[in-house]
C-alpha positions as a Markdown table, in Angstrom:
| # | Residue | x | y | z |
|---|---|---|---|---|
| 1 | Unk | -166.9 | -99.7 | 49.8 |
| 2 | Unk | -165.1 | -102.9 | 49.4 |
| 3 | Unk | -166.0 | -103.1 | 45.4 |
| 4 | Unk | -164.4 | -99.2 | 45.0 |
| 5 | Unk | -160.9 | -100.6 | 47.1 |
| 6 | Unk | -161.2 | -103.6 | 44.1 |
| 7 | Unk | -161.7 | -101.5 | 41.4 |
| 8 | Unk | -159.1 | -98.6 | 42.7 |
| 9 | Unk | -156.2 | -101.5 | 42.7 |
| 10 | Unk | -157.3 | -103.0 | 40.0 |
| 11 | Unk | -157.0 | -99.9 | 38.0 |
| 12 | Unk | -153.8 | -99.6 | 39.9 |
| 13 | Unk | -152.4 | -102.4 | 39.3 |
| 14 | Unk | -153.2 | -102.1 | 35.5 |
| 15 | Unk | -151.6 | -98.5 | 35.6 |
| 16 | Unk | -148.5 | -99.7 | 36.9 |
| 17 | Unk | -148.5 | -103.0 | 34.2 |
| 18 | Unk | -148.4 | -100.7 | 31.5 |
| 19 | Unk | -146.0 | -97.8 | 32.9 |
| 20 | Unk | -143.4 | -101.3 | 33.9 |
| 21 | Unk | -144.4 | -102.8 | 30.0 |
| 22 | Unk | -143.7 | -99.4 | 28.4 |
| 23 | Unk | -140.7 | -98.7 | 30.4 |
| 24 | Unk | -139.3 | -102.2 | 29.4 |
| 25 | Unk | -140.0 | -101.8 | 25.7 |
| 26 | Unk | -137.5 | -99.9 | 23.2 |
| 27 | Unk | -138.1 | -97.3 | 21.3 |
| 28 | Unk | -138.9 | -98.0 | 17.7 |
| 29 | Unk | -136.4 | -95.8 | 16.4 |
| 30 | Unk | -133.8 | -97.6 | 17.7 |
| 31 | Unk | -133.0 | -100.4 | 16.1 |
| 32 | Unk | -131.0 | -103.3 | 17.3 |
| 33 | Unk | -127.7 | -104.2 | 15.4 |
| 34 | Unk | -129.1 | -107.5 | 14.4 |
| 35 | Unk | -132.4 | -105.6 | 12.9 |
| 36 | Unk | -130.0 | -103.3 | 11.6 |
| 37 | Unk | -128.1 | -106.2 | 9.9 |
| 38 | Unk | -131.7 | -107.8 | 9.1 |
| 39 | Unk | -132.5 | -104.5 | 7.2 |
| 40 | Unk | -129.1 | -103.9 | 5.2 |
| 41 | Unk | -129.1 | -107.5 | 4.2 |
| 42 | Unk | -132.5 | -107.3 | 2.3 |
| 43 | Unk | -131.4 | -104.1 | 1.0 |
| 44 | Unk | -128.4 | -105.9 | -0.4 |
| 45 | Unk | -130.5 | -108.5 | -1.8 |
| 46 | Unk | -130.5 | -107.3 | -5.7 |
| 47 | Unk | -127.2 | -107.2 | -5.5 |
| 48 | Unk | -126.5 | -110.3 | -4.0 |
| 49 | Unk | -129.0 | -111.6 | -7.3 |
| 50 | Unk | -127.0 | -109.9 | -9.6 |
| 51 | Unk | -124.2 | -111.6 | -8.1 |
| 52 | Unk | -125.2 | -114.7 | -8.4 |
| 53 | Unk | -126.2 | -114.4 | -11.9 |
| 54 | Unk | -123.2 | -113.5 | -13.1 |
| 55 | Unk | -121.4 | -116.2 | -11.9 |
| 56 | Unk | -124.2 | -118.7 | -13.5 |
| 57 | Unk | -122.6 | -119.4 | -16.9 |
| 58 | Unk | -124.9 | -122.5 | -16.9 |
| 59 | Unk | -128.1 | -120.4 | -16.3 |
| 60 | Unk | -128.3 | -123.2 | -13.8 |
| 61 | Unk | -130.4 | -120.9 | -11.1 |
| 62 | Unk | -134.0 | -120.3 | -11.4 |
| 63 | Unk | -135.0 | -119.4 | -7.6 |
| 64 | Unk | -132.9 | -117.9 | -4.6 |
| 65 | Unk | -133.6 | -118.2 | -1.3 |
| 66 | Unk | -131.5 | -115.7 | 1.2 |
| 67 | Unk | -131.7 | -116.6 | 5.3 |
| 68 | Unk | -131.6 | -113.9 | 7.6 |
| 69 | Unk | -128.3 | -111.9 | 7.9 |
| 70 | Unk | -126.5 | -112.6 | 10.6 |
| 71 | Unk | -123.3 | -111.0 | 12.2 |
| 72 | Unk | -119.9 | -112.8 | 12.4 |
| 73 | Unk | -117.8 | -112.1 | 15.7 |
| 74 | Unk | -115.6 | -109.1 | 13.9 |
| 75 | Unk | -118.7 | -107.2 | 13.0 |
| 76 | Unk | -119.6 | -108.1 | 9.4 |
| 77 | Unk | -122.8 | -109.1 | 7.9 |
| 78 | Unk | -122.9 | -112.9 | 6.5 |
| 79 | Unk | -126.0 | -113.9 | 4.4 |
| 80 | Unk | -126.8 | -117.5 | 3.4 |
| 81 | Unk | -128.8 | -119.0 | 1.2 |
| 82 | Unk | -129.9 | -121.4 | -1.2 |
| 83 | Unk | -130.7 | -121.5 | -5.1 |
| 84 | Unk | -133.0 | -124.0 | -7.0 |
| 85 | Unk | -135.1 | -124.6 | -3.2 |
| 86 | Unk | -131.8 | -127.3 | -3.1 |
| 87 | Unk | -130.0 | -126.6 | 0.3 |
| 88 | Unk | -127.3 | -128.3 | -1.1 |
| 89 | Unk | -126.8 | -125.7 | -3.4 |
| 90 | Unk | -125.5 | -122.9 | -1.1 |
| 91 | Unk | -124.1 | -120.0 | -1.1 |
| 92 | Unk | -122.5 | -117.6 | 1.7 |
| 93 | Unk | -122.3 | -113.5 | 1.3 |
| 94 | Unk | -120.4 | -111.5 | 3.4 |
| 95 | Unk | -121.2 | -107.4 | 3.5 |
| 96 | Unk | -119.4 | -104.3 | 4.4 |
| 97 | Unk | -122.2 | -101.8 | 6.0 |
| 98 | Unk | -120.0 | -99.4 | 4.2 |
| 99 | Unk | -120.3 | -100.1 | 1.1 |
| 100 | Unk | -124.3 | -100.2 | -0.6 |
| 101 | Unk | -123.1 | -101.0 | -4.1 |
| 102 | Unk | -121.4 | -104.4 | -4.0 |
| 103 | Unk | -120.7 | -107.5 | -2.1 |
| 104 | Unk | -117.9 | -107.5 | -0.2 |
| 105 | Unk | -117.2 | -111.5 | -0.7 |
| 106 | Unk | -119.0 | -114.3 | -1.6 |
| 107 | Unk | -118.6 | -118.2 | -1.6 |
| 108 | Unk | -120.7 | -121.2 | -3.2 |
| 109 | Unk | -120.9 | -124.8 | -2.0 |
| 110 | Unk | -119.1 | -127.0 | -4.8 |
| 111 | Unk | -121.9 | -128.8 | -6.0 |
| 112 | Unk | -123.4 | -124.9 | -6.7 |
| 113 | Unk | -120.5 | -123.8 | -8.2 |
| 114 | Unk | -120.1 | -126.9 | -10.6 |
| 115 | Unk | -123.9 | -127.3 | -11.5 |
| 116 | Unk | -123.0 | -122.9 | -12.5 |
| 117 | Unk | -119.9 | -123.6 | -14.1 |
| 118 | Unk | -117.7 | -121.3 | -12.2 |
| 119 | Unk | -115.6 | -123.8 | -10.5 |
| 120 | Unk | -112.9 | -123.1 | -12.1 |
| 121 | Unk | -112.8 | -119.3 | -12.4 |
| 122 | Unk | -110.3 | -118.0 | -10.5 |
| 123 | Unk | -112.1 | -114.2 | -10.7 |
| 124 | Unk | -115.3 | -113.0 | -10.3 |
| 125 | Unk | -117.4 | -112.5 | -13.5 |
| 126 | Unk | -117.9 | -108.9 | -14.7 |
| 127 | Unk | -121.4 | -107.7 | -13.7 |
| 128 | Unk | -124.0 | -106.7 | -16.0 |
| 129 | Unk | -124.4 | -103.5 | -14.4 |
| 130 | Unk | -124.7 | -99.8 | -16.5 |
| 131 | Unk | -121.9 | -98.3 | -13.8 |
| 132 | Unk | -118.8 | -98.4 | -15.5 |
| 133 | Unk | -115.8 | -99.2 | -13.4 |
| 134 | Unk | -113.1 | -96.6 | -12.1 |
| 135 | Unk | -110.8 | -98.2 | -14.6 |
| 136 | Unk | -113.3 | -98.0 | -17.6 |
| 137 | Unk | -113.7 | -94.5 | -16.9 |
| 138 | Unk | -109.9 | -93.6 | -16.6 |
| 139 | Unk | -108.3 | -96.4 | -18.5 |
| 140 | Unk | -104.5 | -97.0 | -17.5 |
| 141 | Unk | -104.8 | -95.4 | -14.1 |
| 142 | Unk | -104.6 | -99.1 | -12.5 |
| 143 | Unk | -102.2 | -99.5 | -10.1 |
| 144 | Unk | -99.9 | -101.9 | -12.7 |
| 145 | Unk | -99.9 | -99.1 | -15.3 |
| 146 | Unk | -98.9 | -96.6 | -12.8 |
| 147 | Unk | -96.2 | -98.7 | -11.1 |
| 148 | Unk | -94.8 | -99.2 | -15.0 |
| 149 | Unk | -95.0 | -95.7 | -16.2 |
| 150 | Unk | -93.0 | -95.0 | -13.5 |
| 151 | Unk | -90.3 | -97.1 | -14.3 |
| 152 | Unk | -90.4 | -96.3 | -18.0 |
């Protein structure tokens, strides 16, 4: 009689474990906004590449090495990372969710950016990409050639 009490709580106990161990976990559908982040960075990856790339007019890079995205405190996605397996050659990416085809911003430690040759470039360096732009497809609908045919 005594063994059937141990083995009822036991089994009771073990019952209750996992109902308080299921209850407690999240459902896998829902993702955290950090996993979320996590996910959209990696996503993002190629593009961040690309990125990079283009601004090596030294063909300085031969390996990249991204971090895990984080969130800055207004919401957006920052990546770091490193080229060459140099953490002194760094670079930071921040992402707009809302946008999958480009990189919002993106910055590179000086010592990157001289070692690329980009450290002077005051714009970013045209991507090697088979999308045309909005203004390759409709040339002279730029802003600047509107505001001047208007005053023409």
């Amino acid at each position: 009689m005594i063994k059937m009490q141990k083995y009822i709580m036991a089994g009771a106990t073990l019952i209750l474990l996992s109902l308080l161990l299921i209850g407690c976990g999240k459902d896998d559908d829902q993702l955290s906004d950090q996993e979320k982040a996590e996910q959209f960075g990696k996503m993002m990856e190629p593009k961040m590449e690309e990125r990079i790339h283009a601004e090596d007019y030294n063909s300085f890079v031969k390996s990249i090495h991204f971090n895990k995205a984080k969130i800055d405190p207004l919401g957006g996605i920052t990546v770091d990372g490193y080229v060459n397996d140099t953490t002194d050659y760094d670079f930071t990416f921040f992402l707009n969710h809302q946008d999958k085809n480009d990189v919002s911003s993106f910055g590179f430690s000086d010592e990157l950016a001289k070692k690329m040759g980009n450290f002077d470039k005051s714009e970013p360096a045209p991507l090697p990409s088979k999308e045309s732009t909005f203004n390759e497809k409709y040339p002279g609908t730029s802003l600047r050639n509107l505001h001047q045919r208007s005053n023409d």
